[in-house]
Structures are given as C-alpha cells and as structure tokens.
C-alpha positions as CSV (number, residue, x, y, z in Angstrom):
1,X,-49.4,54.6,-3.3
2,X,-47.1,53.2,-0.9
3,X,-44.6,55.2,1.5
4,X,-42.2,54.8,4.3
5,X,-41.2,57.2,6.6
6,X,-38.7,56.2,10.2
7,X,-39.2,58.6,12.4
8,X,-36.0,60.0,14.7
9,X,-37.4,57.8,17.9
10,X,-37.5,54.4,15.7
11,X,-41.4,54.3,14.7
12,X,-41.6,53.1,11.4
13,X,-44.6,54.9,9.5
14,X,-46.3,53.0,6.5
15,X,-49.2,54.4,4.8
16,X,-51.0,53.1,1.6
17,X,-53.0,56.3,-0.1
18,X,-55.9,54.9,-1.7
19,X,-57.6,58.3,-3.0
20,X,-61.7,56.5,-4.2
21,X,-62.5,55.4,-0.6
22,X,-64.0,57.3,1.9
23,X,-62.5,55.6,5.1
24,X,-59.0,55.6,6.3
25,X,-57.7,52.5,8.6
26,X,-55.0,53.1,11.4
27,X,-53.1,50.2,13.0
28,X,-50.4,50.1,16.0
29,X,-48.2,47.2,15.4
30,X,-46.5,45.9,18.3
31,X,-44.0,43.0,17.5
32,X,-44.7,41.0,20.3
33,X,-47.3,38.1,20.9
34,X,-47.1,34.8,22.6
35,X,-43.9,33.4,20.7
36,X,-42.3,36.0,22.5
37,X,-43.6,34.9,25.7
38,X,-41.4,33.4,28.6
39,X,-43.2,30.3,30.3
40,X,-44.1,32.5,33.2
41,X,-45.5,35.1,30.9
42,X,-48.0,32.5,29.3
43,X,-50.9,34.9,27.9
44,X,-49.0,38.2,28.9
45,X,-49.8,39.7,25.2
46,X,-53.1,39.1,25.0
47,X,-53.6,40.4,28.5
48,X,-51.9,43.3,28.3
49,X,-53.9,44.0,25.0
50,X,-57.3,43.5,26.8
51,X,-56.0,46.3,29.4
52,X,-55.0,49.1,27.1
53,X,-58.9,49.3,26.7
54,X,-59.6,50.2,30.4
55,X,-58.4,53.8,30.7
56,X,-55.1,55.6,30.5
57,X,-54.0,58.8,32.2
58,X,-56.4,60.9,30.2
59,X,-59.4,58.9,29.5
60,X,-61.5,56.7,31.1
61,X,-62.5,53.0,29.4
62,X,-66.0,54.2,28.6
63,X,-64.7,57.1,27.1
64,X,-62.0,55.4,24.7
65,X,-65.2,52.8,23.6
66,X,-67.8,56.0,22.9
67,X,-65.1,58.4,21.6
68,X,-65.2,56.3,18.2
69,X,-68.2,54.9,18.4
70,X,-69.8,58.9,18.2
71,X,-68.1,59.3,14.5
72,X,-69.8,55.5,13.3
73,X,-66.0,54.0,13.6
74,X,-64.5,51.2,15.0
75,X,-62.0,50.4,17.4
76,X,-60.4,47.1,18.2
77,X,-57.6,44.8,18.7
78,X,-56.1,41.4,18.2
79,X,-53.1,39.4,20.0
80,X,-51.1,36.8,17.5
81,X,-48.4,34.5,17.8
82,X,-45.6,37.2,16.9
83,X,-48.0,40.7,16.3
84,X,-50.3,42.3,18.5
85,X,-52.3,44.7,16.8
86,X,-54.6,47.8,18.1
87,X,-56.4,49.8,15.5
88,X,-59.5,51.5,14.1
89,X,-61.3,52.7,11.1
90,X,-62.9,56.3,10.5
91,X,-63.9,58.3,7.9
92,X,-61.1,60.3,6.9
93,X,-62.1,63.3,8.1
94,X,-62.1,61.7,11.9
95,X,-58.4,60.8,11.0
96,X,-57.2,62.9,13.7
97,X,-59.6,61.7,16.2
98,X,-58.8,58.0,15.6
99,X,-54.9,59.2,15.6
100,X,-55.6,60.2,19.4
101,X,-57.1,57.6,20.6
102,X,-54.5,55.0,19.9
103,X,-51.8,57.2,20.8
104,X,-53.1,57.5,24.1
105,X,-53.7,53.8,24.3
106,X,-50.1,52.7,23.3
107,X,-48.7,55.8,25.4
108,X,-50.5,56.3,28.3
109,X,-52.4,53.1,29.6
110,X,-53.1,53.3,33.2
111,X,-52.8,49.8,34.0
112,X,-54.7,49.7,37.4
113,X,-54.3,46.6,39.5
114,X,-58.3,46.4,40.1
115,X,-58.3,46.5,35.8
116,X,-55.8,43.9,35.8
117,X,-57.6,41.9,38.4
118,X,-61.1,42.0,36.9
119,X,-59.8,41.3,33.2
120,X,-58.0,38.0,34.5
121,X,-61.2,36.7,35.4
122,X,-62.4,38.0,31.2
123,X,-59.9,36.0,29.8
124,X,-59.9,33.4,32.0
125,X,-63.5,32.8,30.6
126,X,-62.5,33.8,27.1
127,X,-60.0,30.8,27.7
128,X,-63.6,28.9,28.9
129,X,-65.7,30.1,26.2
130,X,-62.9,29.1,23.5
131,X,-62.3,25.6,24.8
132,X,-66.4,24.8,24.4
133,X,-65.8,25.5,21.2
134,X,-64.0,22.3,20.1
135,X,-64.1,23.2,16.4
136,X,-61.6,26.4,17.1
137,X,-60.0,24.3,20.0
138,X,-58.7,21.7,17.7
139,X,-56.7,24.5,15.8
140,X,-54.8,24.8,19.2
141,X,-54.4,21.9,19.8
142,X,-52.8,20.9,17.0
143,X,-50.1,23.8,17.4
144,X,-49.3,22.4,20.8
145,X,-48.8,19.5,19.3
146,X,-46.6,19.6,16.7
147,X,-44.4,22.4,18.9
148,X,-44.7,21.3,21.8
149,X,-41.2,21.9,23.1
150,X,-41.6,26.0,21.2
151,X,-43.1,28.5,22.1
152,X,-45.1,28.5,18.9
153,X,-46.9,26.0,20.7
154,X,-48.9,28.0,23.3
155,X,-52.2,29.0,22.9
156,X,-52.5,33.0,22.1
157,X,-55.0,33.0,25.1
158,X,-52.4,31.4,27.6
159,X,-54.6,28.9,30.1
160,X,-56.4,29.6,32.8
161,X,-53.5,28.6,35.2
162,X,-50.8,30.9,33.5
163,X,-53.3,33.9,33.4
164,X,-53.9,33.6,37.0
165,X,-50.4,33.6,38.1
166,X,-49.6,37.1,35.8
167,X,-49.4,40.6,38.3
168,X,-49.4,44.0,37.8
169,X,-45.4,44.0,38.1
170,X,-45.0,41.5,35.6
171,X,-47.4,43.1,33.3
172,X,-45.9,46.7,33.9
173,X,-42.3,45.3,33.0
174,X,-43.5,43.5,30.0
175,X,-44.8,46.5,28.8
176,X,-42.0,48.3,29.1
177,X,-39.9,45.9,27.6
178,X,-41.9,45.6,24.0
179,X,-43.9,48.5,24.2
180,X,-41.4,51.2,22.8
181,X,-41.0,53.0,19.2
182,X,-38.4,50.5,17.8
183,X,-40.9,47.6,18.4
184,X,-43.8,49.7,16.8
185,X,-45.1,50.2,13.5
186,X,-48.5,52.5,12.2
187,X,-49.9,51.4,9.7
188,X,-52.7,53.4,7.6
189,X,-54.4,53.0,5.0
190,X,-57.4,54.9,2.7
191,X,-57.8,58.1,1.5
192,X,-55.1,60.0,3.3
193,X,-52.0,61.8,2.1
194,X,-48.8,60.1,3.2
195,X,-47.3,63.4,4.9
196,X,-50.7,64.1,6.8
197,X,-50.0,60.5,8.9
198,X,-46.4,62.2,9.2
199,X,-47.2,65.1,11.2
200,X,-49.8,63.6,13.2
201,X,-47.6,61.4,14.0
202,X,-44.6,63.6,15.0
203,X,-46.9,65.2,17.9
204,X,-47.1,62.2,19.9
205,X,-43.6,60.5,19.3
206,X,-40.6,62.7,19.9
207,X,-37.2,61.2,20.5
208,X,-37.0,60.6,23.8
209,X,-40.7,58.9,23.6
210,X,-40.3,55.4,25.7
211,X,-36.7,55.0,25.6
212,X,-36.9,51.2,26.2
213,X,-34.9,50.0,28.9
214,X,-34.8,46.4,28.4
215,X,-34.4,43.6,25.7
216,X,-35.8,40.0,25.5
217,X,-33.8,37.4,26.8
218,X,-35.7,34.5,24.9
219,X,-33.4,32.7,23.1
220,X,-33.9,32.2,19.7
221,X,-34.7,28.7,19.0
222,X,-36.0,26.9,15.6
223,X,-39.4,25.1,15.9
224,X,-39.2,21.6,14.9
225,X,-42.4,19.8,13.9
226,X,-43.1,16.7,15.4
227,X,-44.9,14.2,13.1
228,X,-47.6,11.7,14.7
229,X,-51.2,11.2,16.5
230,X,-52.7,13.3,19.1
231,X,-56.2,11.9,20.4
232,X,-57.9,14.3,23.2
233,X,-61.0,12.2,24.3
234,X,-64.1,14.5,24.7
235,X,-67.6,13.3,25.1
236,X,-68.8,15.5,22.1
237,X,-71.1,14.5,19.4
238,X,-68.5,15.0,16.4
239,X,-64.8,14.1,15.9
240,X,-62.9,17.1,15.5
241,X,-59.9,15.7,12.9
242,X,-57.0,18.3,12.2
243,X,-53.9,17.0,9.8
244,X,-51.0,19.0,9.7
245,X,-48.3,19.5,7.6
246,X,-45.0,21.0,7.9
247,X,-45.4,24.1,5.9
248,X,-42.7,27.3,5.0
249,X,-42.2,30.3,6.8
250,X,-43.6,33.6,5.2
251,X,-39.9,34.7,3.6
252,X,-40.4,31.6,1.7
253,X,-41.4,31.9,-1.9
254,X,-42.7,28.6,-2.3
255,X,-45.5,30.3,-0.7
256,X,-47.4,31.2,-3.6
257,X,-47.5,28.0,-5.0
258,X,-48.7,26.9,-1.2
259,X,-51.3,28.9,-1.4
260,X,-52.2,27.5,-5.1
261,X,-52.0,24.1,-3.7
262,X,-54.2,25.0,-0.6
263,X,-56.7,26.0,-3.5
264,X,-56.6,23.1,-5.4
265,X,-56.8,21.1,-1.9
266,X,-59.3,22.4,0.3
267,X,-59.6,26.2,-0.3
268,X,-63.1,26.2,-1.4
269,X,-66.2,25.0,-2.4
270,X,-64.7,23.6,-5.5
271,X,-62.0,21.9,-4.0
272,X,-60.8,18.8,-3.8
273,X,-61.7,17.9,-0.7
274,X,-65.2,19.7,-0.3
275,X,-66.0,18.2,-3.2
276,X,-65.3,14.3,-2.6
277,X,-65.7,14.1,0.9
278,X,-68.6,16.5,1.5
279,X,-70.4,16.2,-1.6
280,X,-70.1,13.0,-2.9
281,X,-69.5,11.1,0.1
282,X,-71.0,13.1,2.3
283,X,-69.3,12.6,5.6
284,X,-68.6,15.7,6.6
285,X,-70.6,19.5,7.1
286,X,-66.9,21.2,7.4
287,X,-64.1,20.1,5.3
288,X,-61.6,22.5,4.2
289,X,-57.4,23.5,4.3
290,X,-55.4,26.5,5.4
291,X,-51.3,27.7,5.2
292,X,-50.1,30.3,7.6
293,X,-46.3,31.3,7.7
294,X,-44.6,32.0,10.6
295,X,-41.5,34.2,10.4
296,X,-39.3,31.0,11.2
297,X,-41.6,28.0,9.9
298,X,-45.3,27.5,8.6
299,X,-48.2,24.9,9.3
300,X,-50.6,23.6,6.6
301,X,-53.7,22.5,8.6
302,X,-56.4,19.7,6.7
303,X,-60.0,19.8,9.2
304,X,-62.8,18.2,8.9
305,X,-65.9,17.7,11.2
306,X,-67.2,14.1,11.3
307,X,-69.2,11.5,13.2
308,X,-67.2,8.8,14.9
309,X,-68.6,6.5,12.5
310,X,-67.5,8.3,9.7
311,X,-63.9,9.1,10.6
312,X,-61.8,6.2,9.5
313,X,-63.2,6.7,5.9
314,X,-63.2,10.1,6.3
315,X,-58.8,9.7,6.9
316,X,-58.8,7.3,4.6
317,X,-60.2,9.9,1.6
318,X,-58.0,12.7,3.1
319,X,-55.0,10.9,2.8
320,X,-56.1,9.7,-0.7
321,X,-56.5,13.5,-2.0
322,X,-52.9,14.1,-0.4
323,X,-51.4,11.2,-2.2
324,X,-53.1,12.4,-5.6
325,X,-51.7,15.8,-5.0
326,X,-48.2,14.3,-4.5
327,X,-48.7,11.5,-7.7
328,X,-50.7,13.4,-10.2
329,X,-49.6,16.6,-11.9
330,X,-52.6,19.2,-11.7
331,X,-54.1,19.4,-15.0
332,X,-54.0,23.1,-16.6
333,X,-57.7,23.6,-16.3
334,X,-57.6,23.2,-12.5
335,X,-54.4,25.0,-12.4
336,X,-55.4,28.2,-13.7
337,X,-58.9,28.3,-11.9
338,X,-57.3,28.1,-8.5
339,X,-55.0,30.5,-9.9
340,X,-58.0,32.8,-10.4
341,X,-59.6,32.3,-6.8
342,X,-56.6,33.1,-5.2
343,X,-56.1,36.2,-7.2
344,X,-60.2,37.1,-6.4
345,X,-59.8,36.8,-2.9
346,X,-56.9,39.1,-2.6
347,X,-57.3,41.3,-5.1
348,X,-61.9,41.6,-3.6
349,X,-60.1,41.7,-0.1
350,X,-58.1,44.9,-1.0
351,X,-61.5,46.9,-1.2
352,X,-61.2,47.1,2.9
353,X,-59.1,49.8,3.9
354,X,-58.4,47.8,7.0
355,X,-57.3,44.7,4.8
356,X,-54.7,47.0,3.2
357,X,-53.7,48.1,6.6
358,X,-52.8,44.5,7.9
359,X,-51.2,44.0,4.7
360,X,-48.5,47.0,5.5
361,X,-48.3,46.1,9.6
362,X,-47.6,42.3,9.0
363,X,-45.2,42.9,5.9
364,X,-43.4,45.5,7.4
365,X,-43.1,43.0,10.2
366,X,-42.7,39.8,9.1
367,X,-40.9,40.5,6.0
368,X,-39.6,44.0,6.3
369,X,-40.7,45.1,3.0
370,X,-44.1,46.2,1.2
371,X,-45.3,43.4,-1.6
372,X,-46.9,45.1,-4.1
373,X,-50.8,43.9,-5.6
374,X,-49.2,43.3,-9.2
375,X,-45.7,41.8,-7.4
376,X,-48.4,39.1,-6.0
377,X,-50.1,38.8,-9.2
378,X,-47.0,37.6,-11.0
379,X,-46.0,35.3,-8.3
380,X,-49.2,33.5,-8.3
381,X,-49.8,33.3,-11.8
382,X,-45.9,32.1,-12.2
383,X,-46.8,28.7,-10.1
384,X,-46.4,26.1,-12.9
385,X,-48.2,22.4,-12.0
386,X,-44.1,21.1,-11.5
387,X,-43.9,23.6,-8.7
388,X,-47.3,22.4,-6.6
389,X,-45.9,18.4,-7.5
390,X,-42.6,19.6,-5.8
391,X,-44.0,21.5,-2.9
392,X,-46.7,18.6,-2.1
393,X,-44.6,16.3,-2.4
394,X,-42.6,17.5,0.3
395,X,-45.1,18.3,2.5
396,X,-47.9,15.8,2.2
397,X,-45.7,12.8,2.6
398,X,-47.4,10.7,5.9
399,X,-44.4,10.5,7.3
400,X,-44.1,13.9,8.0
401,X,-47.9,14.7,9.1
402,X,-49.2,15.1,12.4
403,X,-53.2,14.6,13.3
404,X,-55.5,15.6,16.0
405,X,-58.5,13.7,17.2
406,X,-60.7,15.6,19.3
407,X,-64.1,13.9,20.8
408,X,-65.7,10.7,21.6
409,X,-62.8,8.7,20.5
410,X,-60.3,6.6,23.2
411,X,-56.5,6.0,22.3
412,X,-56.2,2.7,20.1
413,X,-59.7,3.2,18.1
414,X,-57.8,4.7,14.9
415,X,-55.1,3.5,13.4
416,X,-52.3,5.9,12.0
C-alpha cells in the first residue's frame, strides 16, 4: 500500500508497505545531480555524495560503514543526471538503526577539507578506471554528443580537470544550496507500517531543519539533440558503436510503447537484433537497446561490440532492423511476447524492496506522482502494433540519429 505524508519543513515521505517481506529499504532522494551542475561545478554531485560517507559530527567514516554492516545490511549511494540517491536496506526490525544513519549523513556531514582532498584524488581515478572501460565510456560519450551545448551532456563523474578545480567552499555552498527538506524525499519500502516511517522521521526534521538559503540560478534550457557521427580513435581491439535516437521524456506516455519497441528491438535474447546480428551473423558478443527518460527529453541508445572488420556490416544490419521497425507492422505474436517480457521484468523486479523504493524516490521526483503495478500493466498491455509503427517511425528515421565510434577507427573510414 502506498502513502504520502509532507511534513511541516517540506520532506515529502513516501512509503510502500509490503507486509510478506522480511526487509525494509530506505532511500534519501536529493533532486540534484549533474544536470544541475554549473560548468564550474562539473562533478560537484557526485563528489559531494562520495563525502557524506567520511564522517559527520557524530560518527566517524568507519563507523557509518560497520554500523550496518553489524545488522547483515547495506548501505550505499548513487549520483544521476537529475537524482542523487543515499540509502540502505535492513531487516525491519533494524529500521530505526538504518533511519539514523542516513539522517546523520544528509544532516550532519563533516565535510573536512583533508576528506575532500583525498576523495578528489578517488574520483579522479574512478574518472580513470571508467574511461579504460570503453564499453561504459561509449555510453558517455554519446550523451556528450548529442547534448553537447546541455548540461545533459556531462559526464555524472565530471573529468578529471573539473574535479580538481572543486574546494571545500564550493562544495560547502553547494550543499547548502540543494541539500535542504524541500529538495528531499524518503523513500521506504517493505514490511513497515506507513505511520512508523512518520514518527521516525519527525525526530530528525523539525521545521526549522536546513532552512535553505539559496536557489539555483541555472537557467532552464531545453536539450536539443544533435543528429550525426562522432568517431573517438582509440587503439583498442573492438569498435565500440553506439546509435542514438531522440527519445521522450519520462511524462511522456508514449513511453510504454518505447519500452515495447525497445523489446521487440534489442531488449533481449530474443530480440531482433541479438538474434540477426549475433546469432545468425555473428558479428557481435554484445548487441542490445535501451530508453531512459529524462524529465525534459529521453535517449534511445542501439550498442554493439564489433571488430573493425565487422562494423560496416554490422551498421548496415542495425540500420536494416530500424527500417523494418519503421516499414513493417509488428505481427501480434511478437507483439504480445514482448508485451509479456516487459511485464516479467517489472513485475520479478518488484520482489526487491529496494526496487520498490527507487520506484517511489524517482516517481515522486520525476513525475510527482506514484504509478501503480496494475496502472503499468494496462499501459503496456494497451500498446497496439499502430502505436510502436508511430513511435518508430519517428524516432528511427536516419536523419534524426546520432552514432559513436569508439576504437581503432580514423575519421573518413565509415561512411554515414
């Protein structure tokens, strides 16, 4: 069961009671993350999420890592490009305990100079470690490129240039800025009663609890998508290929039949593209499709892994799957299977309490409003074949689609 509660200082409350599991999840959602950035705070988010881990006014870093750790839960965190997200998963009975710990965290970090000094040099070789990883990197680097003038654009991590330039002042003043109760939401999930997360709650956040001070002065600005070849020459032994495609932002109900389409496409091992390029053709180990939706637009991403040798057939079958997908109405057999795995994953994913929790945080969030399991049932098994011809054909047409080349490959080798 699903509940809302706003408390007087402006933290909204969400909690989804699932009574047969043993576990409850707990997540503080900050809206901020590197859309939100200025240029000069390039990587501020994720930084500042790495140093809420390194002690606050009543505990010590070790101590926040082994306070969970002695009840078997889990603590973490993740930076976005709009959320950042701290949170933890207990047994229910450690509710409480969990509860404290990222209280303290959002309330009371200590944020030492010598902690923000030594955890520069972390993420500058997170930023290291990433970028050897060309088969994440190209993800990047396709954002950059088809934002390149928005914010959207930047890379979560920041680079190792923009990290090194950040200070404590800046990082204290940021926090100040975005760290406050009208930019936070709790989210928990699992076997919990709504009005227990209410009164714990109400002991850490009065009304006077971090009166913020400032607002952003980012101006809001639409991301436009720029269309067209990227090739980063790397002396690696694959080609790193990512397409992309302009896709909807996450208000957008042409989202379910996205995510139908994405199915159909390259969603699986029975998709379209697995199947034909990987199986029968064999020119590729990795071959598969993704949709996430931004609050203000949306990126369909196409990657495959391939030999140099094998990449200009290995376009040439891509963009023959995405003009079937724009010609050819889906046939209902295929229809209603990819129906199915969609509904499997989400409905198999909602067995993790902390699933259910980034549900409520990124909903509440994003969309400002709680989407119901059955609500996405309907939605997804509404998506008729006419709705995944409309929404391809918008979004496939090569006109519109960017690519990213990434290895052994120089400027003029592939033609676009």
């Amino acid at each position: 069961m699903y509940q809302k509660t706003i408390l007087p200082c402006g933290v909204r409350l969400l909690t989804e009671e699932v009574p047969g599991f043993s576990s409850v999840a707990i997540g503080f959602w900050v809206n901020v993350g590197s859309k939100k950035e200025a240029h000069a705070e390039a990587g501020m988010s994720h930084l500042l999420e790495h140093l809420l881990f390194k002690g606050t006014h009543k505990r010590t870093a070790r101590e926040i890592a082994e306070l969970l750790d002695s009840v078997g839960g889990h603590l973490n965190a993740f930076t976005s490009k709009e959320h950042t997200c701290y949170y933890a998963k207990v047994l229910a009975e450690h509710f409480p305990l969990a509860f404290d710990v990222l209280a303290d965290m959002f309330l009371n970090p200590k944020l030492a100079l010598e902690d923000v000094e030594r955890e520069k040099k972390v993420v500058q070789e997170e930023i290291n470690m990433y970028e050897d990883s060309p088969d994440e990197l190209v993800h990047d680097l396709l954002a950059q490129s088809v934002w390149s003038q928005h914010p959207l654009g930047r890379p979560v991590l920041g680079t190792r240039k923009s990290v090194a330039q950040l200070n404590q002042q800046q990082i204290h003043a940021f926090f100040q800025r975005h760290y406050t109760p009208s930019n936070l939401v709790i989210a928990v999930a699992g076997n919990i009663k709504h009005n227990q997360v209410v009164t714990q709650c109400e002991k850490y956040f009065t009304s006077d609890t971090h009166t913020p001070t400032t607002k952003s002065n980012l101006p809001a600005s639409q991301p436009l998508f720029q269309a067209g070849p990227a090739i980063f020459t790397r002396p690696l032994e694959q080609v790193h290929l990512c397409l992309g495609a302009p896709g909807v932002p996450i208000v957008d109900e042409d989202n379910y039949a996205i995510d139908v389409a994405n199915s159909i496409l390259g969603g699986g091992l029975s998709s379209r593209l697995f199947q034909h390029i990987r199986e029968e053709h064999g020119l590729a180990y990795s071959v598969y499709s993704y949709h996430v939706a931004y609050q203000d637009s949306g990126l369909l991403t196409i990657y495959a892994g391939l030999s140099k040798d094998n990449l200009k057939a290995g376009l040439e079958l891509i963009q023959k799957e995405l003009d079937a997908m724009i010609r050819k109405p889906i046939v209902a057999q295929e229809l209603n299977r990819a129906k199915q795995q969609v509904l499997g994953n989400f409905f198999l994913g909602l067995e993790n309490t902390t699933n259910r929790m980034i549900r409520l945080g990124k909903q509440e969030l994003s969309l400002e409003r709680w989407v119901s399991p059955e609500e996405v049932r309907a939605k997804i098994q509404a998506v008729t074949a006419d709705d995944i011809l409309t929404i391809c054909s918008r979004l496939f047409q090569k006109s519109s689609l960017a690519a990213v080349v990434l290895g052994p490959v120089e400027a003029g080798e592939i033609t676009w």
